[in-house]
DOVONU-426985 format. One record per residue: x, y, z of N, C-alpha, C in turn; residue in one letter; residue number from 1. Coordinates in steps of 0.02 Angstrom, whole numbers, plus 32768, in hexadecimal, padded with zeros to 4 digits. Example, Ala and Ser with C-alpha at 12.3 -4.5 7.8 and 13.67 -1.06 7.14 Angstrom:
2
 neast nnorth  nup caeast canorth caup ceast cnorth  cup type seq
  8294   7EE4 8186   8267    7F1F 8186  8294   7F5B 8186    a   1
  8282   7F90 8162   82AC    7FCB 8165  8285   8002 818A    s   2
END
This chain:
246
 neast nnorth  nup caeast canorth caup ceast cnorth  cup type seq
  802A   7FC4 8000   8000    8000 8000  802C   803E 8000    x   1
  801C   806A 7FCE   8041    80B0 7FC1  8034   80CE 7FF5    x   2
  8067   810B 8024   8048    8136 8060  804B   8186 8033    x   3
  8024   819D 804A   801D    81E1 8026  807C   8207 804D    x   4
  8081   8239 803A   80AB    8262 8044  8085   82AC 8071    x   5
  80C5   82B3 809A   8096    82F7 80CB  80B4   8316 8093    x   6
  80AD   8366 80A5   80A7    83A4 807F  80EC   83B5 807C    x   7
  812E   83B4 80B8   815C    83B8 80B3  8191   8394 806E    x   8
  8171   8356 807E   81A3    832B 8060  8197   8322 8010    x   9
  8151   8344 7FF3   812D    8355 7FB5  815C   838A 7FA3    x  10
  815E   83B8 7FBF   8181    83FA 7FA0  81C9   83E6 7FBB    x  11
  81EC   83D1 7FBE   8229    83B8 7FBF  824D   8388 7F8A    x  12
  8211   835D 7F74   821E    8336 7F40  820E   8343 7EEC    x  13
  81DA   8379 7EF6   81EA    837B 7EAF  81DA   834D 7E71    x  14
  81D4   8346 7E2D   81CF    8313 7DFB  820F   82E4 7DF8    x  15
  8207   82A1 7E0D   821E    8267 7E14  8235   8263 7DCD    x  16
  822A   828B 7D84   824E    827C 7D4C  8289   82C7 7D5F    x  17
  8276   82E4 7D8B   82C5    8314 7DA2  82EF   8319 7DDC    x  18
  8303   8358 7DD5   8318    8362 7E2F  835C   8331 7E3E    x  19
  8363   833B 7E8E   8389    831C 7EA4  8395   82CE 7EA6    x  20
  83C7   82AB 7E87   83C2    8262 7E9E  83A3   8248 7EED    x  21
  83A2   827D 7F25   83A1    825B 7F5F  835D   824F 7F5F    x  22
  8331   8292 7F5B   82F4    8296 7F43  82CD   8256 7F26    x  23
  82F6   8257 7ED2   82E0    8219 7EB3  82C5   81EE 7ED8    x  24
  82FF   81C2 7EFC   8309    818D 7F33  82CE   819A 7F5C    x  25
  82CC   81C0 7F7E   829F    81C5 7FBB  8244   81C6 7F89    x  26
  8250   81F0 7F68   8206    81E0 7F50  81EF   819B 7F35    x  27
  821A   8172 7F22   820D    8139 7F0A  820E   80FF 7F3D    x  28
  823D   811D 7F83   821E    80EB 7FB3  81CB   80F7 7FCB    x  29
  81B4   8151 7FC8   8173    8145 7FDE  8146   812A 7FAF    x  30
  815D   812F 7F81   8120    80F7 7F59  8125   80B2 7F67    x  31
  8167   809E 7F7C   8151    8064 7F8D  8153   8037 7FDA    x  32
  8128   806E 800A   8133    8073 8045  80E3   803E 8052    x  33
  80F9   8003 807D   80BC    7FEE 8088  80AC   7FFD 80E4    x  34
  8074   801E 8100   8060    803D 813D  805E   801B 8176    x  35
  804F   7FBF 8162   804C    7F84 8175  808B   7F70 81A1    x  36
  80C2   7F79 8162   80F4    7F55 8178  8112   7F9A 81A6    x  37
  8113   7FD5 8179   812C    8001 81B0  8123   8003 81F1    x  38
  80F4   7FF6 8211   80CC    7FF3 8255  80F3   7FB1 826F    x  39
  80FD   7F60 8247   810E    7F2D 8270  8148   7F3A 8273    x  40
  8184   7F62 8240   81B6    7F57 824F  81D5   7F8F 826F    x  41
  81A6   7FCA 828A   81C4    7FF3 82B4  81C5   7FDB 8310    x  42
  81AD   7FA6 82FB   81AE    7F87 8348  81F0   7F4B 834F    x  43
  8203   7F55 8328   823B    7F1F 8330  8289   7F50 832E    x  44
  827E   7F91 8313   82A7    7FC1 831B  82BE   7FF7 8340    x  45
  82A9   7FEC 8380   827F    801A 83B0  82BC   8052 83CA    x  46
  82EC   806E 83A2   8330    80A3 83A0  8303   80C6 8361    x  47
  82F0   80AD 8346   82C8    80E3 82FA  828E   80EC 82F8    x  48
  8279   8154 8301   823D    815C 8307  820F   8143 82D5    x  49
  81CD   8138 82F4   819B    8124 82BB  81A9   8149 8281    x  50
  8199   8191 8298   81A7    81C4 825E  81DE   81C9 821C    x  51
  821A   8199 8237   8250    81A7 81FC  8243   815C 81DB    x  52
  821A   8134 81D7   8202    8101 81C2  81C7   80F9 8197    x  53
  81F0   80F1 813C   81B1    80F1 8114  818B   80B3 810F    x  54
  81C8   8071 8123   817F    8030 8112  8193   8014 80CE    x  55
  81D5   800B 80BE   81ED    7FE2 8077  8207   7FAB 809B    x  56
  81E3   7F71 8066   8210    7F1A 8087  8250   7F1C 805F    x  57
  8267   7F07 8082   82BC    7EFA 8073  82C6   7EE4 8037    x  58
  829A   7EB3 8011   82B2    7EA6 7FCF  82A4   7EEF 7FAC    x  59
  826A   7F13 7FAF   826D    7F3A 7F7D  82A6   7F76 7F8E    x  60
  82B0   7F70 7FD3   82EA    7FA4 7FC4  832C   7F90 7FAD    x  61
  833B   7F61 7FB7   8380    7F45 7F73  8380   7F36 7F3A    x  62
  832B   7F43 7F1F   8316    7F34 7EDA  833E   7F89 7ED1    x  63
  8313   7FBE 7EEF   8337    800B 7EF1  8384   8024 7EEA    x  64
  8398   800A 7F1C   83D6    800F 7F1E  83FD   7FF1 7EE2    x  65
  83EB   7FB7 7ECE   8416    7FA6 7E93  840C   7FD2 7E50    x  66
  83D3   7FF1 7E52   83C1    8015 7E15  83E0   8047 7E2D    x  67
  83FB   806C 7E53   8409    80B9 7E62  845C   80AB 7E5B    x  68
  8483   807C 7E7C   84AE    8062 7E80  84DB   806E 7E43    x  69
  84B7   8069 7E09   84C6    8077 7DCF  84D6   80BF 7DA2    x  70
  84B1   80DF 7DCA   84AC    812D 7DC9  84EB   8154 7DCC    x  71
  8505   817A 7DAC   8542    81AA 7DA3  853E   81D1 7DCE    x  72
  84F7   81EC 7DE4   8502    8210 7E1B  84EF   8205 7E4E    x  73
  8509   81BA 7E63   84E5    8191 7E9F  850F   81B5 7ED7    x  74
  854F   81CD 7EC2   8573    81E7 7EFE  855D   822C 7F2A    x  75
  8535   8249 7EF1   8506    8289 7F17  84E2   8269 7F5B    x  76
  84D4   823B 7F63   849D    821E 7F82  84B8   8205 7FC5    x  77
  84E9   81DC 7FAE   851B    81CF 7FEB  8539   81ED 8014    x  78
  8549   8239 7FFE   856B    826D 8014  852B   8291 803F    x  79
  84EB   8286 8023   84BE    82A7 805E  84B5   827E 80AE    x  80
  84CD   8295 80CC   84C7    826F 8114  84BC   8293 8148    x  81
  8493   8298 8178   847D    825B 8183  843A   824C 814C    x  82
  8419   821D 814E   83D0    8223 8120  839F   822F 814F    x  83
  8362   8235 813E   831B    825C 8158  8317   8210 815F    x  84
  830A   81D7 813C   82D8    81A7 814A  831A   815F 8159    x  85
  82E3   8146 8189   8310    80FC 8184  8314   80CB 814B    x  86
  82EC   80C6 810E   82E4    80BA 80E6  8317   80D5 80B0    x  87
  832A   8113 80AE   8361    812E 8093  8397   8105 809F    x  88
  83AD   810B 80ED   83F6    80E0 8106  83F3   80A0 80F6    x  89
  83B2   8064 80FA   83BB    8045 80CA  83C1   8041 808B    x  90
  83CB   8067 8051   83C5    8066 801D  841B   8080 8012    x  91
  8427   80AD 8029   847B    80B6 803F  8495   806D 8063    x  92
  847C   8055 8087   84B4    8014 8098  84B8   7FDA 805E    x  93
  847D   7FE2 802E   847E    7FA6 800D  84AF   7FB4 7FB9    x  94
  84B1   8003 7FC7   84DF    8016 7F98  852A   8017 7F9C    x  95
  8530   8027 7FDC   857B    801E 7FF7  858B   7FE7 7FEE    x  96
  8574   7FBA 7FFC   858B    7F57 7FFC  858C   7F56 7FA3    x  97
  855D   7F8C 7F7A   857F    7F5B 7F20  85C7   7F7A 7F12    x  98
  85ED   7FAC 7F3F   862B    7FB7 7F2A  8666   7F80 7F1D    x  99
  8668   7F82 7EF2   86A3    7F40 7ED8  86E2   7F5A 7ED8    x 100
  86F1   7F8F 7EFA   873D    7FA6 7EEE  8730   7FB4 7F5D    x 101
  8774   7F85 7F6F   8771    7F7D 7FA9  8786   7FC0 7FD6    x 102
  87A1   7FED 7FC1   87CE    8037 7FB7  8794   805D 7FDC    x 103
  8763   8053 7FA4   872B    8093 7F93  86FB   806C 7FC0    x 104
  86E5   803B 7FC1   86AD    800E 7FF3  86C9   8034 803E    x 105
  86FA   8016 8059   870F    802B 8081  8710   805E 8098    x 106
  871A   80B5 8083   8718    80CD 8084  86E0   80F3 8093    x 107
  8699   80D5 805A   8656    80EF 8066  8639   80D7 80AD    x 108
  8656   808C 80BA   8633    8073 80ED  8652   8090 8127    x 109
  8694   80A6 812D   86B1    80D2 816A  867B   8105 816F    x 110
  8660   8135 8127   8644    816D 8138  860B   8156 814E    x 111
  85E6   8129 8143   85B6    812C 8154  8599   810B 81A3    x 112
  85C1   80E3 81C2   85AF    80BE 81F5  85A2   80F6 8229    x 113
  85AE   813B 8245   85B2    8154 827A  8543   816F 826C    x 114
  853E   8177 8241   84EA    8182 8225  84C2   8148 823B    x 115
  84D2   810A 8237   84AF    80CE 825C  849D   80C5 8295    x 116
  8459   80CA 8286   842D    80C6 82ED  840A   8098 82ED    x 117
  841B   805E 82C4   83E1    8029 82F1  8410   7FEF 82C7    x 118
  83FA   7FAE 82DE   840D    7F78 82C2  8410   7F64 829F    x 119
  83CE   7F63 8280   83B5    7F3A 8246  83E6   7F5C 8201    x 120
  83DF   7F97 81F4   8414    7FBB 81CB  8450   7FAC 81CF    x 121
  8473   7FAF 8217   84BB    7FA5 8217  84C5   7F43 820A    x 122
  8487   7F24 8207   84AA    7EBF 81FF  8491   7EBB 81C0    x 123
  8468   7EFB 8192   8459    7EE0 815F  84A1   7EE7 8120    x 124
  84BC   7F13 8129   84F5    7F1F 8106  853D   7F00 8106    x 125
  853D   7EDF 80D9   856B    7E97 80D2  8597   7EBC 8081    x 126
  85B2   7ED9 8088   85EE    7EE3 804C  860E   7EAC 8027    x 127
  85F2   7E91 8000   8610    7E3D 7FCB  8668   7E4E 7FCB    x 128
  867F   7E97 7FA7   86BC    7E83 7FBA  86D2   7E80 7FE5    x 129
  86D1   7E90 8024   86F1    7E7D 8067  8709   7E51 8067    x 130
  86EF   7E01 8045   86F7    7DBF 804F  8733   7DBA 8027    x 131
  8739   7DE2 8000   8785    7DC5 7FC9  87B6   7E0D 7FFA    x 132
  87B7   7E17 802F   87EF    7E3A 8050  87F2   7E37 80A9    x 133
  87E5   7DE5 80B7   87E2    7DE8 80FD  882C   7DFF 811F    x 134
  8849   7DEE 80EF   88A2    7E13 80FE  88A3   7E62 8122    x 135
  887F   7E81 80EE   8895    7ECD 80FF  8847   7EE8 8126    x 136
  8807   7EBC 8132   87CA    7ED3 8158  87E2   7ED0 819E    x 137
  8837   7EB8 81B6   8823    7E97 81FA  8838   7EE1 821F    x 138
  8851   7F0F 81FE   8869    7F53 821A  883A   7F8E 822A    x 139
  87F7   7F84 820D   87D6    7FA1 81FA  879E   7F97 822E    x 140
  879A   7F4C 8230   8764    7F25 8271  8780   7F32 829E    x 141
  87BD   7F45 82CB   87F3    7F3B 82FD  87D8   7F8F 830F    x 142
  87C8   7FCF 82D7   87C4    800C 82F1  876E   8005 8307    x 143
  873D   7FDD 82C9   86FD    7FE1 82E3  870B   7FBA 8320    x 144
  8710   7F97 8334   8710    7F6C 836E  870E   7F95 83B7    x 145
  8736   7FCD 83A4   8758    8001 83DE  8733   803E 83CC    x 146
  870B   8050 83B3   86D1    807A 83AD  86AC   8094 83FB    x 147
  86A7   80CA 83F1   8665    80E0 842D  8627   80D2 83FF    x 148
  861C   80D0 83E2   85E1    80D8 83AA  85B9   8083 83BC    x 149
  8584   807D 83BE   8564    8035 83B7  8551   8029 8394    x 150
  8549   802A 8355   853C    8013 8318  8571   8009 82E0    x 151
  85AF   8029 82FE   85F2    8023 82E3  8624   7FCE 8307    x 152
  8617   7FDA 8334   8616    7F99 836B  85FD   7F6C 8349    x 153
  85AF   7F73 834C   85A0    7F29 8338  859F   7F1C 82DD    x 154
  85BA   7F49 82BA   85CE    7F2D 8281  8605   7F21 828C    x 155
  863F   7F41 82B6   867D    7F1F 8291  866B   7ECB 82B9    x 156
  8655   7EBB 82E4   8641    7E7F 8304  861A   7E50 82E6    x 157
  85F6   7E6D 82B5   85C1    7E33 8288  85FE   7E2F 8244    x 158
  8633   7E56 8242   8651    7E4D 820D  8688   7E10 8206    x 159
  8698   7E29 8239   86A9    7DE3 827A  8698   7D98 8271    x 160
  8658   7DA2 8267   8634    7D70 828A  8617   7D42 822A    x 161
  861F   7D76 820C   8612    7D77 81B2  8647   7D4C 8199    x 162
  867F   7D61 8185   86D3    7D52 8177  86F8   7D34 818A    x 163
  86F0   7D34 81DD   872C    7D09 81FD  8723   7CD1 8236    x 164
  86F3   7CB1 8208   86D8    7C81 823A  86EB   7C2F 8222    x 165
  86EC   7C39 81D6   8706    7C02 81C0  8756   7BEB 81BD    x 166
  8763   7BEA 8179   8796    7BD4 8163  87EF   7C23 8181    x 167
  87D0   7C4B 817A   8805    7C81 818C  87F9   7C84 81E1    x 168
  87DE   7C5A 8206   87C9    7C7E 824D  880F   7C5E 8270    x 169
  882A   7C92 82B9   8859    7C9A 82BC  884D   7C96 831A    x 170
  8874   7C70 833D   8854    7C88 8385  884F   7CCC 83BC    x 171
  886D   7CEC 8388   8866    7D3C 83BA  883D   7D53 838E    x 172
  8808   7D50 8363   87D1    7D6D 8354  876F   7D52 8387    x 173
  878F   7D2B 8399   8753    7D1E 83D7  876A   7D46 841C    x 174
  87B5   7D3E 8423   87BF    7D6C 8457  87B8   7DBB 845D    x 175
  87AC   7DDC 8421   87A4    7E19 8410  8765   7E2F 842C    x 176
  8739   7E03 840B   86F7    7E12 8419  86F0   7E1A 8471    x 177
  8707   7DD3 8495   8702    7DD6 84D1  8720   7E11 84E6    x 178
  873D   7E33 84D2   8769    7E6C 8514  872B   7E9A 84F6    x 179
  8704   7E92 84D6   86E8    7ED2 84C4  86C0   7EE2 8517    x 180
  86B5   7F0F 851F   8687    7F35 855B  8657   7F68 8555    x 181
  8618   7F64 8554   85EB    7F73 8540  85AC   7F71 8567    x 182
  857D   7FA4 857A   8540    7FA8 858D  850F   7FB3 8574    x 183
  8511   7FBC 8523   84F2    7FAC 84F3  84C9   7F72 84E0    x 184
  848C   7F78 84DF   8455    7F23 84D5  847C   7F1F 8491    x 185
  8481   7F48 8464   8484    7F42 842A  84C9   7F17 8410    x 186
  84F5   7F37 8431   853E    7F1D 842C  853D   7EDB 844C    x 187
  8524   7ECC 848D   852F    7E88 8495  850F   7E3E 8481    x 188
  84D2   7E7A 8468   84A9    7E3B 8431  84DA   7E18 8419    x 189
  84E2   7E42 83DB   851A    7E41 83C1  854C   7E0D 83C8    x 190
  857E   7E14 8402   85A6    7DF6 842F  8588   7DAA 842C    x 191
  8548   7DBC 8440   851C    7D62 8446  8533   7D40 8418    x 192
  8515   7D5D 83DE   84F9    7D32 8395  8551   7D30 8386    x 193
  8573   7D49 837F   85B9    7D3E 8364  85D2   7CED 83A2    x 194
  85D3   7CF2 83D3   85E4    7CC4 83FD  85B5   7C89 83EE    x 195
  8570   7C90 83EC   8555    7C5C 83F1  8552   7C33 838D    x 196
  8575   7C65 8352   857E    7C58 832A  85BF   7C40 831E    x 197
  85EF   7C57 8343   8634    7C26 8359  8629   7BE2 8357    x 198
  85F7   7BDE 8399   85F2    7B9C 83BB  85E2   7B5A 8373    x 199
  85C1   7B76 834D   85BA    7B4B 832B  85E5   7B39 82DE    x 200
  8616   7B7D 82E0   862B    7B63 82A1  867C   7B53 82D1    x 201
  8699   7B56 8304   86D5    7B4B 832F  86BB   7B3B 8380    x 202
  869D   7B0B 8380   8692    7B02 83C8  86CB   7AFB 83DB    x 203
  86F3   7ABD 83DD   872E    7AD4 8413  875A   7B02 8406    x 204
  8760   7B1D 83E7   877E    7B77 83F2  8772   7B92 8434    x 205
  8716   7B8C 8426   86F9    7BDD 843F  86E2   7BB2 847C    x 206
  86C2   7B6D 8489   86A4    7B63 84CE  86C1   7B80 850F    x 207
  8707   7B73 850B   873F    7B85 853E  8723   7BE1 8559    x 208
  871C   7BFE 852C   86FC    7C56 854D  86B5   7C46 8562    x 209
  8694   7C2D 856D   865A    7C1E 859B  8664   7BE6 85D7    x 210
  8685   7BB0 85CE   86C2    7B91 8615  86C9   7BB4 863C    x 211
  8704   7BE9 8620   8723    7C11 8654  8703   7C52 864C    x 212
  86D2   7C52 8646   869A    7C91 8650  86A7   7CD2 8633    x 213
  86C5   7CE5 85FE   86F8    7D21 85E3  86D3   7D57 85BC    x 214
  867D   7D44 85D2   8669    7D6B 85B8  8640   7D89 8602    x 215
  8610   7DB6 85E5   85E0    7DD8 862C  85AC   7DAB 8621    x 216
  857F   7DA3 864A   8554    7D6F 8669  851A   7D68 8641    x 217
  850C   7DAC 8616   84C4    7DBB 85F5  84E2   7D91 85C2    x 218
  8531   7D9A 8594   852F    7DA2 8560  853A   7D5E 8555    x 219
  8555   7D46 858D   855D    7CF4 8592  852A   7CD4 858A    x 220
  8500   7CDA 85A8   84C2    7CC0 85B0  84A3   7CB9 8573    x 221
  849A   7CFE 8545   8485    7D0E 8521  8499   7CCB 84E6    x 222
  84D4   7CD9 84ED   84FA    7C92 84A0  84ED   7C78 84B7    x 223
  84E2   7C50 84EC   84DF    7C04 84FD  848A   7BF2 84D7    x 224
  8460   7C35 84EC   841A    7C1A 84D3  8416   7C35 8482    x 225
  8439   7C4D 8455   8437    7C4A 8428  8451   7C0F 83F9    x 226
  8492   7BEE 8413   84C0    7BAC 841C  848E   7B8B 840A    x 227
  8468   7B6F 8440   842D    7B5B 8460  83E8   7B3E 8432    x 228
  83DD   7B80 8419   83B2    7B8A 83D6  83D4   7B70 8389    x 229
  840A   7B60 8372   8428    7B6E 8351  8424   7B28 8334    x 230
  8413   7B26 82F9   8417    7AD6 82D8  844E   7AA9 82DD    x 231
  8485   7ADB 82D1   84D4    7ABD 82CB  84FA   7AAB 82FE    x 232
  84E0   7AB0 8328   84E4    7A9B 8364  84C6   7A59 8393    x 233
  84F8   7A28 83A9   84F0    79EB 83AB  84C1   79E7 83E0    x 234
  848A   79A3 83F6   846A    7999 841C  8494   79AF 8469    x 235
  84C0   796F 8466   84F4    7979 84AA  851A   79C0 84B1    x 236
  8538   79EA 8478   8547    7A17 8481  8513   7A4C 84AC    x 237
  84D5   7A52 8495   84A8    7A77 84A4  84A7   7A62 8505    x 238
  848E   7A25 8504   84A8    7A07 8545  84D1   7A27 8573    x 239
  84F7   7A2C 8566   8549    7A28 8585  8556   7A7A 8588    x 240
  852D   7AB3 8563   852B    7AEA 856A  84F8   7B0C 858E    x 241
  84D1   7ADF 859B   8495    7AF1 85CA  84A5   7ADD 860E    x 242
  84DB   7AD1 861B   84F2    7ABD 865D  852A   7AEA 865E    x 243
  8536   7B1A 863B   855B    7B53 8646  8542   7B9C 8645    x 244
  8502   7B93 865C   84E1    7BDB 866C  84E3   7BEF 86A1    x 245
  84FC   7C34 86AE   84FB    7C4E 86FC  84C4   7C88 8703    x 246
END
């Protein structure tokens, strides 16, 4: 369902065959803003006012983004920051991740992480090349990691948790995470799902930091019941971690 436009955001935008690229963008998410979903999924975002929330499902906004992506003057757009709508910042994260030159990715995604206020934006943005440069991402995760910022945190931590879990994973990248310190729900979510996503692709690595307790009590807890939940994760394992809850 289309939502009408208030009066502000009418005379701001202008004819969608002119004007500003940002404009463009934004008018074409309110056409395809459904009121429905806006409402269920502002409850699952609860850092982002109703108000900066138009109500686009995620596929159609990377259907967007790939078409704009293309645009010569997609960089006008990027350069506007912060954006009016959360729908915007998604449409900017899904553009930042098609950069294929690791230089310039990098770069946009530095600029842009300190603008990120809620979650769902900062775990949806997964950069494809990252994966062909876990070499030179680990300098980069090492400064997000050490961030005041919490949405800078928990990307360089889901990036973490993306890249270096398999075949490149290394044992002072679980310990990183652990020294992190944080009073952030957001960040130690975070913290969870990376630990309790350890557990299953390196259990004996990572069991040993819930043993000797090396994390804080929420966040421990927290992986063990995500662990817990977790398909990949063995009957007895599950077992044997449920007898390590404090």
């Amino acid at each position: 369902m289309a939502g009408r436009l208030g009066g502000e955001d009418k005379g701001q935008m202008g004819e969608q065959t002119g004007g500003r690229i940002a404009d463009r963008i934004q008018a074409e998410l309110w056409e395809l803003q459904d009121e429905g979903y806006r409402d269920f999924h502002a409850k699952l975002i609860p850092t982002v006012a109703l108000e900066k929330i138009i109500g686009v499902r995620t596929p159609q906004v990377r259907t967007l983004a790939k078409k704009w992506a293309k645009d010569p003057r997609i960089g006008e757009f990027l350069g506007q920051l912060p954006h009016k709508y959360y729908d915007e910042d998604n449409v900017h994260a899904f553009i930042v991740e098609q950069f294929k030159d690791y230089g310039e990715c990098l770069e946009q995604t530095e600029r842009f992480l300190p603008y990120i206020d809620n979650w769902a934006t900062c775990d949806m943005m997964a950069p494809k090349v990252f994966a062909r440069h876990t070499d030179k991402l680990l300098e980069p995760i090492r400064r997000w990691i050490s961030s005041t910022e919490t949405y800078t945190v928990r990307f360089g931590i889901g990036m973490l948790m993306r890249f270096y879990l398999d075949e490149v994973s290394r044992p002072e990248y679980p310990e990183w995470v652990a020294a992190i310190r944080s009073e952030e729900y957001y960040v130690n979510m975070m913290r969870a799902w990376y630990f309790a996503t350890a557990l299953a692709k390196q259990y004996e690595t990572v069991v040993p930091f819930l043993e000797e307790r090396r994390l804080d009590a929420w966040t421990h807890n927290k992986a063990i019941q995500k662990a817990r939940e977790s398909n990949r994760v063995t009957a007895e394992q599950k077992e044997y971690l449920k007898g390590l809850k404090v």
